[in-house]
C-alpha positions as a printed Julia matrix, in Angstrom:
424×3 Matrix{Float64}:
  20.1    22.19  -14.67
  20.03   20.82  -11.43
  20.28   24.03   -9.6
  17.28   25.24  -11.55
  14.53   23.71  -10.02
  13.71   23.95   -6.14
  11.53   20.84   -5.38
   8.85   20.46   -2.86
   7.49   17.11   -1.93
   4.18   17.69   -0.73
   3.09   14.4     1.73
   5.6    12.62    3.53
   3.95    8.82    3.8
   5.53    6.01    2.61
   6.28    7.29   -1.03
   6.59   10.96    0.11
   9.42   10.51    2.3
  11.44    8.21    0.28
  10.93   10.6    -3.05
  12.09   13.28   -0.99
  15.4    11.54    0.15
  15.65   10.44   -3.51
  15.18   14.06   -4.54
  18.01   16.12   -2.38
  20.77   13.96   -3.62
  20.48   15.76   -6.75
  18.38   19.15   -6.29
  17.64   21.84   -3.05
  14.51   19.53   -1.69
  11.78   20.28    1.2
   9.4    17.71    2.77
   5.97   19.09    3.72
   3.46   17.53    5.64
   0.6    19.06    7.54
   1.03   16.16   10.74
   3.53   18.51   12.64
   4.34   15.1    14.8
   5.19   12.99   11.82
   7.71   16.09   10.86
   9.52   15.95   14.15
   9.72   12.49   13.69
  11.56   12.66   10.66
  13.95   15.55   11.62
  14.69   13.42   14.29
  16.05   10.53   12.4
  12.97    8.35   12.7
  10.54    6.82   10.16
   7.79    5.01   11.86
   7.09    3.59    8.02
  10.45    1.5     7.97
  10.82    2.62    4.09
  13.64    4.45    4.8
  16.71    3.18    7.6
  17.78    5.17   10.37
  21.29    5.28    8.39
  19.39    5.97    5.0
  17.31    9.33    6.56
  20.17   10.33    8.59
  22.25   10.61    5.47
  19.08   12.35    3.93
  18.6    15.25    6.21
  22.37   15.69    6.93
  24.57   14.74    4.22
  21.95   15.87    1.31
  20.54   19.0     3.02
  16.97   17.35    3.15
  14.32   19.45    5.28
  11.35   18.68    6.53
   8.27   21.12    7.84
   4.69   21.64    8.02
   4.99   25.39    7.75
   3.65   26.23    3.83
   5.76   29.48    3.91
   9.11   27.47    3.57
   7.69   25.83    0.79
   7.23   29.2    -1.52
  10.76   29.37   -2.76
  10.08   26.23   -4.81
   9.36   26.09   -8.36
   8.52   22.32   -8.87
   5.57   20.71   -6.21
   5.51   16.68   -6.43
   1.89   15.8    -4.83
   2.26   12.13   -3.0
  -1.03   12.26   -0.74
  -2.87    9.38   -0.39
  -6.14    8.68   -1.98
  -8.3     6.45    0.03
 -11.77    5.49   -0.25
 -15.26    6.29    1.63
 -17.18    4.34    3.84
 -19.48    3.43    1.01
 -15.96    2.83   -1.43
 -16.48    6.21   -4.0
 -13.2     7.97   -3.91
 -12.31   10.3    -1.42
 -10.92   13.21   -2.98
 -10.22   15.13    0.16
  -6.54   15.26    0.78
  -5.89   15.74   -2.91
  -7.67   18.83   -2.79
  -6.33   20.04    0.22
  -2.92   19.93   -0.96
  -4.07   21.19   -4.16
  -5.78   24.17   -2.16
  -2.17   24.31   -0.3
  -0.15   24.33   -3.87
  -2.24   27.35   -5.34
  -1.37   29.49   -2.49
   2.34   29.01   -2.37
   2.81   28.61   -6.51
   4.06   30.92   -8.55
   4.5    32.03  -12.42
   6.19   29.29  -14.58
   6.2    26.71  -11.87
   4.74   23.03  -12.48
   3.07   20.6   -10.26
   3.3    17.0   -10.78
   1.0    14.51   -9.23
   2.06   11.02   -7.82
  -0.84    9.86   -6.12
  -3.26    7.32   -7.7
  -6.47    8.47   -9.26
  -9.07    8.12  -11.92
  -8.22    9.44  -15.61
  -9.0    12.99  -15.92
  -8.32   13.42  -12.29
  -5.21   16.05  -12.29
  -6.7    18.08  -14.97
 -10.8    17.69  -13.92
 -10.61   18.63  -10.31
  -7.05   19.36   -9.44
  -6.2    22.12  -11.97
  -8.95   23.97  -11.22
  -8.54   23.62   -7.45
  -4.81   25.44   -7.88
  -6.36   28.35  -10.34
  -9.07   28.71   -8.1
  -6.6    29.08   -4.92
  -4.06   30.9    -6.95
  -5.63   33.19   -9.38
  -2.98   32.04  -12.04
  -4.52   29.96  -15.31
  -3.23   27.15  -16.14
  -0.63   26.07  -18.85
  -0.12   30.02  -19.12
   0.99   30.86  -15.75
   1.66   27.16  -14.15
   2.16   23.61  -15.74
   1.28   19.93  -15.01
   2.73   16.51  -14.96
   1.6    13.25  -13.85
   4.24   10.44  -12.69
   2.55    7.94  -10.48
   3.85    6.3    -7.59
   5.38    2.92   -7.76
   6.4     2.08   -4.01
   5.64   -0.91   -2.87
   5.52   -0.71    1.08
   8.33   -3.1     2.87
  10.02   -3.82   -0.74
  13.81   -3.39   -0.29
  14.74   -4.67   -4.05
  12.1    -2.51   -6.08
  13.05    1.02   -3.8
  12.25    4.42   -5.26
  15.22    4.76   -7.34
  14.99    1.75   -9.3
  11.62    1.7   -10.53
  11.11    2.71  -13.9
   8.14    5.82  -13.39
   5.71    6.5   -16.53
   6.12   10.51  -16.87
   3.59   12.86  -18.37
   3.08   16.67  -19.04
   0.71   18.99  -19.8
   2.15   20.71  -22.66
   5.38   19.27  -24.44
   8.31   21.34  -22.77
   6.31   20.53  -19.39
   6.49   16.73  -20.34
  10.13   17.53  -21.32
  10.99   18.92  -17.79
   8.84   16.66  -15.8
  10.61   13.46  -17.67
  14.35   15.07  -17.27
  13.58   15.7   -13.58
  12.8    11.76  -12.82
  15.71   10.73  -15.59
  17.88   12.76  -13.34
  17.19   10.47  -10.44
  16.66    6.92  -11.45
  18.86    3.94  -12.27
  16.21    2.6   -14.8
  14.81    5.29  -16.11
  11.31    6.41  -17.41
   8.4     5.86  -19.9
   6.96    9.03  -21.15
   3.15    8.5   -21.73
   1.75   10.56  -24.26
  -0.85   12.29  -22.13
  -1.69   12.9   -17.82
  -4.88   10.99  -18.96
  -2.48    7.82  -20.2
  -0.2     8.01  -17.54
  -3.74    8.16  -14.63
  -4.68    5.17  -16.21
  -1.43    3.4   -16.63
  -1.49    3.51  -12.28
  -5.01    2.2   -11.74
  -4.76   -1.01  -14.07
  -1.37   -1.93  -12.22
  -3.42   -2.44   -9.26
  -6.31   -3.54  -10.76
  -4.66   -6.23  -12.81
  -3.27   -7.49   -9.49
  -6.91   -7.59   -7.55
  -8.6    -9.29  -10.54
  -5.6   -12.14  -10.45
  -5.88  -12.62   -7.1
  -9.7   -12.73   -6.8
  -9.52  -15.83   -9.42
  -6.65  -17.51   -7.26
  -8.7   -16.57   -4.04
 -12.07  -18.08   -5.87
  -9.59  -21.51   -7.14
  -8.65  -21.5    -3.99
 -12.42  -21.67   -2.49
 -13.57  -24.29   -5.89
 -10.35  -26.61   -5.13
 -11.01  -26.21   -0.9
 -14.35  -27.78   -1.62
 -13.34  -30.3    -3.22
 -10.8   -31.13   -0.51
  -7.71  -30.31   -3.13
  -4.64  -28.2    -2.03
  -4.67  -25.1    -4.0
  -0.95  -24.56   -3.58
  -0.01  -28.06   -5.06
  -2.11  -27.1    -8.25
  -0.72  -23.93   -8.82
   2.89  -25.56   -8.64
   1.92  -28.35  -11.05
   0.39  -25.67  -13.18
   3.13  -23.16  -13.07
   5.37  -26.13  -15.19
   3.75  -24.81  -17.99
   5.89  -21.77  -19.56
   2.9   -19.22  -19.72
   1.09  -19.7   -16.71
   0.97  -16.85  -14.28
   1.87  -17.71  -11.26
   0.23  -15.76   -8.23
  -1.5   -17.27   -5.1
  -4.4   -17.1    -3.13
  -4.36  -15.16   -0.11
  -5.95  -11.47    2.09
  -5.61   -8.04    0.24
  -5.14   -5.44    2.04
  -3.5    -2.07    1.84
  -3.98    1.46    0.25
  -3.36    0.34   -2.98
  -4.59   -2.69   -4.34
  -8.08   -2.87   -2.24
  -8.67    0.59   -3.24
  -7.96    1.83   -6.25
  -9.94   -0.56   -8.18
 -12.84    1.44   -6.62
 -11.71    4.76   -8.76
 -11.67    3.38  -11.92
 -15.07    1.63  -11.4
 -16.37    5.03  -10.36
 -14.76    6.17  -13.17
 -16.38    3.53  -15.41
 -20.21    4.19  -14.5
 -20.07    7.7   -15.01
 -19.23    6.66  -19.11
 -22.34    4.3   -18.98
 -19.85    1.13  -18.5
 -20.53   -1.69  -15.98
 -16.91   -3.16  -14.86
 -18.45   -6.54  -13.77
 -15.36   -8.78  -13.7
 -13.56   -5.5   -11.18
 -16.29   -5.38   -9.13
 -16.83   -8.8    -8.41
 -12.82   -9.07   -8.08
 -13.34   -6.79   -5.11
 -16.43   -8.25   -3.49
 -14.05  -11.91   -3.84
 -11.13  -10.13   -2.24
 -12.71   -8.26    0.29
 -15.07  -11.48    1.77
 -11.62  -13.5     2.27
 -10.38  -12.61    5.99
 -14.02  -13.89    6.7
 -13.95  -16.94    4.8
 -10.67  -17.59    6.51
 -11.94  -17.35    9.56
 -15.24  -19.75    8.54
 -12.64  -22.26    7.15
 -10.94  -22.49   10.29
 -13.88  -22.91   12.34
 -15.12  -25.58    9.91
 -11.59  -27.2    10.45
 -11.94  -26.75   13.97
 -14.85  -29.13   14.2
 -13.65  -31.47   11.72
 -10.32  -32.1    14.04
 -13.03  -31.96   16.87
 -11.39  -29.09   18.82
 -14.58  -26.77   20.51
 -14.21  -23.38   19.21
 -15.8   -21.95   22.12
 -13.69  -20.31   24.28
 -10.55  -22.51   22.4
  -7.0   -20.66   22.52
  -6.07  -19.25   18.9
  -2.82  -17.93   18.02
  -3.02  -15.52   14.77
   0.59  -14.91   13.21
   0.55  -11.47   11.84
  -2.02   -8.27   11.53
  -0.04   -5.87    9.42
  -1.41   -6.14    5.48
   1.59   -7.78    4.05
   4.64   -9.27    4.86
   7.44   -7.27    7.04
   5.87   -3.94    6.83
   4.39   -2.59    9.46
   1.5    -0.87    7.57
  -1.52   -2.0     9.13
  -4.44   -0.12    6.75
  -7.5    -2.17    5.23
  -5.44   -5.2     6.55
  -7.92   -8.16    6.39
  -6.51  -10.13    9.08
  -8.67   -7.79   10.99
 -11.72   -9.93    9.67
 -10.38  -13.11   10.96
  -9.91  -11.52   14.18
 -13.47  -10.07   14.41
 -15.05  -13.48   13.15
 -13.21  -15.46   15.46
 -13.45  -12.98   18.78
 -17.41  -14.4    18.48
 -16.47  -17.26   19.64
 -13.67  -17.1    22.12
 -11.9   -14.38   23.77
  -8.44  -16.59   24.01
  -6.91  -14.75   21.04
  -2.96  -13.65   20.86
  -2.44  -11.76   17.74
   1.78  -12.1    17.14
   3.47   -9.51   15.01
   6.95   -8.19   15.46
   6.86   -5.53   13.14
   4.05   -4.26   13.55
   3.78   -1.07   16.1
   1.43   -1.94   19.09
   0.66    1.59   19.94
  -0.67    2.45   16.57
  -2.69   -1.17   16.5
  -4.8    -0.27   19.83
  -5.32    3.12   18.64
  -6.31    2.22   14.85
  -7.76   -1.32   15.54
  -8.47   -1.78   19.4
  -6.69   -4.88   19.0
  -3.99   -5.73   21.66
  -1.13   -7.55   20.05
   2.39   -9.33   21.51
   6.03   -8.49   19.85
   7.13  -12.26   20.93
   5.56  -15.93   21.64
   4.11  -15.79   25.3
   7.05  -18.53   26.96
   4.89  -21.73   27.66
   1.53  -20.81   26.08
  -0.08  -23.87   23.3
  -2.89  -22.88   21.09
  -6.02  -25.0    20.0
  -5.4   -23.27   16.76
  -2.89  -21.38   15.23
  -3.3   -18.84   11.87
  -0.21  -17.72   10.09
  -2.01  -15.05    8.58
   1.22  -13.1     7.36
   4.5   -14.04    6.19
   7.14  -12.1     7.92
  10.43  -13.02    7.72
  10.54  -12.83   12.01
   8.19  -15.89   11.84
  10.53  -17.94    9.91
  12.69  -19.67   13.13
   9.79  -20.25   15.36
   8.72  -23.48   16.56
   5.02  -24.12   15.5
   4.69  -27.55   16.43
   6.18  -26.53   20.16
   2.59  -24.24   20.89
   0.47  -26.23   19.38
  -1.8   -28.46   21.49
  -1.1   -32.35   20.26
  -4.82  -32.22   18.35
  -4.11  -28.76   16.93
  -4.75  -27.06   13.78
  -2.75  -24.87   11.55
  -4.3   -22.91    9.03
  -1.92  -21.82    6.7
  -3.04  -18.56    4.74
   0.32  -17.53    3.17
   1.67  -21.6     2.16
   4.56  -21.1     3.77
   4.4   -23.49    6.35
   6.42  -26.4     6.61
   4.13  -29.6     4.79
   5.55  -31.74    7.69
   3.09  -30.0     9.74
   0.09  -31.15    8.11
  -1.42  -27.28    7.27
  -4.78  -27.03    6.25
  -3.63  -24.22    3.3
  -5.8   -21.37    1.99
């Protein structure tokens, strides 16, 4: 079968590219992307995401035939189109639908008769089938589940994870019609160590995607408001949690910033989703006004613990460890560290923001923030934040740049106890 199908991989971001590698071990494969600079990039050997190696794409492109263009004409001798663009949010946080209906707009006028078109990105239920569908007939002139098909198989990369990669995760698998859901589930079977789930609907499977996340904000917006109960009561959250965790059933997760495309978004579908039913998702919406008020109450907290240690915060010297969202991965969107940064930078201009993996270039362009790839050689801070967790930050010598009445405000509880933290 594997010569049958042709498949086009339509989005080449940090689940794009590595689906696509995945892909032309085992069929004919073609990356598209409209950003013709993120293309060269690629065919160069390069991935500025860090999801794939330098070893991992060259054996991509080279060994496995993988190509990579943002020319839609190269893309017409397919006859399967995997959609992985992203799905952000506007400035007022309703769904942006844009870039799903551009490449939807982009799929009707290369498809043809008897292809199918499965969607990875994360939506709302109803999403594929409400506004994509009719976005391809509309661009193609073909009717759907007569002339083209449908699946749904939603992402599952988790940025800067090397254990759970792309070909380990067990994907949920959907299709519009039974053979479709046949096809779409053989095509991912075909692929992956661990195989699939086959929902029973695209509606299912949509929905299966936005609770992941979901369940993951709402956890950590109870941790995050523990963490601000057990702070004013001068009790280390972290030390709870462990004693808790003893028990067999507790879930363990921690307080801390969340950032990213994923989990401080998509929440904000499936509440859009919810009010147009006539349903008010309370405890979601308050998980996300928790979440998204933490880099400032970070920020706050270390001021207050500023005064309390009697360092001035006026023009004192702060050191911030990390900007990226999460931990060795230099993906730097809806990070929250920014918030910290923006609180602080009222107060004093003496801030170093440290982060190895992060790319400066992209920083200063997205963020106007200047940031250093190493400790500056002799410099002690008033203060310093260890905001993220990267494994780089792991052999350097707090205690050597702190001033001898410093404070360190540990957000990620990582930091050696010796120390004497203040901990998030």
């Amino acid at each position: 079968m594997n010569e049958q199908y042709k498949i086009a991989v339509i989005g080449l971001g940090y689940v794009g590219l590595p689906l696509a590698a995945l892909f032309a071990e085992y069929y004919p494969t073609i990356g598209f992307d409209i950003n013709k600079e993120r293309v060269r990039e690629i065919m160069s050997g390069s991935d500025d995401t860090k999801e794939l190696t330098s070893s991992q794409l060259r054996e991509a492109l080279v060994a496995h035939g993988l190509r990579c263009t943002s020319d839609e004409k190269e893309i017409r001798q397919c006859n399967i189109y995997i959609v992985t663009v992203p799905t952000p949010v506007k400035a007022d946080n309703t769904p942006d639908l844009s870039p799903l209906i551009s490449a939807s707009e982009l799929v009707g006028r290369v498809i043809s008769r008897g292809d199918i078109v499965i969607y990875e990105s994360t939506v709302y239920p109803g999403t594929t089938e409400e506004v994509c569908i009719p976005t391809i007939e509309a661009s193609s002139g073909l009717k759907y589940n007569t002339d083209f098909f449908a699946g749904y198989s939603p992402e599952r990369i988790n940025p800067g994870d090397k254990e759970h990669t792309v070909e380990k995760i067990v994907k949920v698998t959907s299709g519009s019609t039974p053979e479709t859901a046949e096809v779409v589930d053989y095509l991912y079977n075909s692929v992956l160590i661990n195989g699939t789930h086959r929902a029973p609907s695209i509606r299912v499977a949509e929905a299966s995607k936005i609770i992941e996340n979901t369940q993951r904000d709402v956890n950590i917006a109870f941790m995050n408001e523990l963490a601000k109960i057990f702070g004013a009561m001068g009790i280390d959250t972290h030390d709870v949690i462990e004693a808790a965790s003893t028990k067999w059933n507790f879930i363990k997760m921690t307080p801390g910033l969340v950032g990213g495309h994923c989990i401080s978004v998509d929440p904000y579908y499936l509440i859009e989703k919810a009010k147009v039913y006539g349903v008010m998702p309370h405890i979601i919406q308050a998980s996300r006004r928790l979440n998204e008020s933490m880099g400032r109450y970070v920020a706050n907290q270390v001021i207050k613990h500023m005064n309390l240690k009697g360092i001035r915060i006026k023009d004192a010297s702060i050191l911030i460890m990390g900007i990226t969202f999460k931990e060795n991965c230099p993906d730097i969107r809806n990070t929250k560290v920014v918030d910290i940064y923006d609180t602080l930078s009222e107060y004093t201009s003496d801030i170093t923001v440290l982060d190895p993996v992060a790319d400066a270039d992209k920083v200063m362009k997205e963020l106007k923030i200047q940031i250093a790839d190493k400790v500056p050689a002799g410099k002690r801070y008033d203060t310093i934040i260890y905001a993220v967790g990267h494994k780089a930050f792991d052999e350097i010598d707090l205690k050597g740049m702190l001033e001898e009445n410093g404070l360190i405000y540990d957000v990620k509880g990582k930091v050696d106890k010796e120390l004497m933290p203040v901990r998030l």
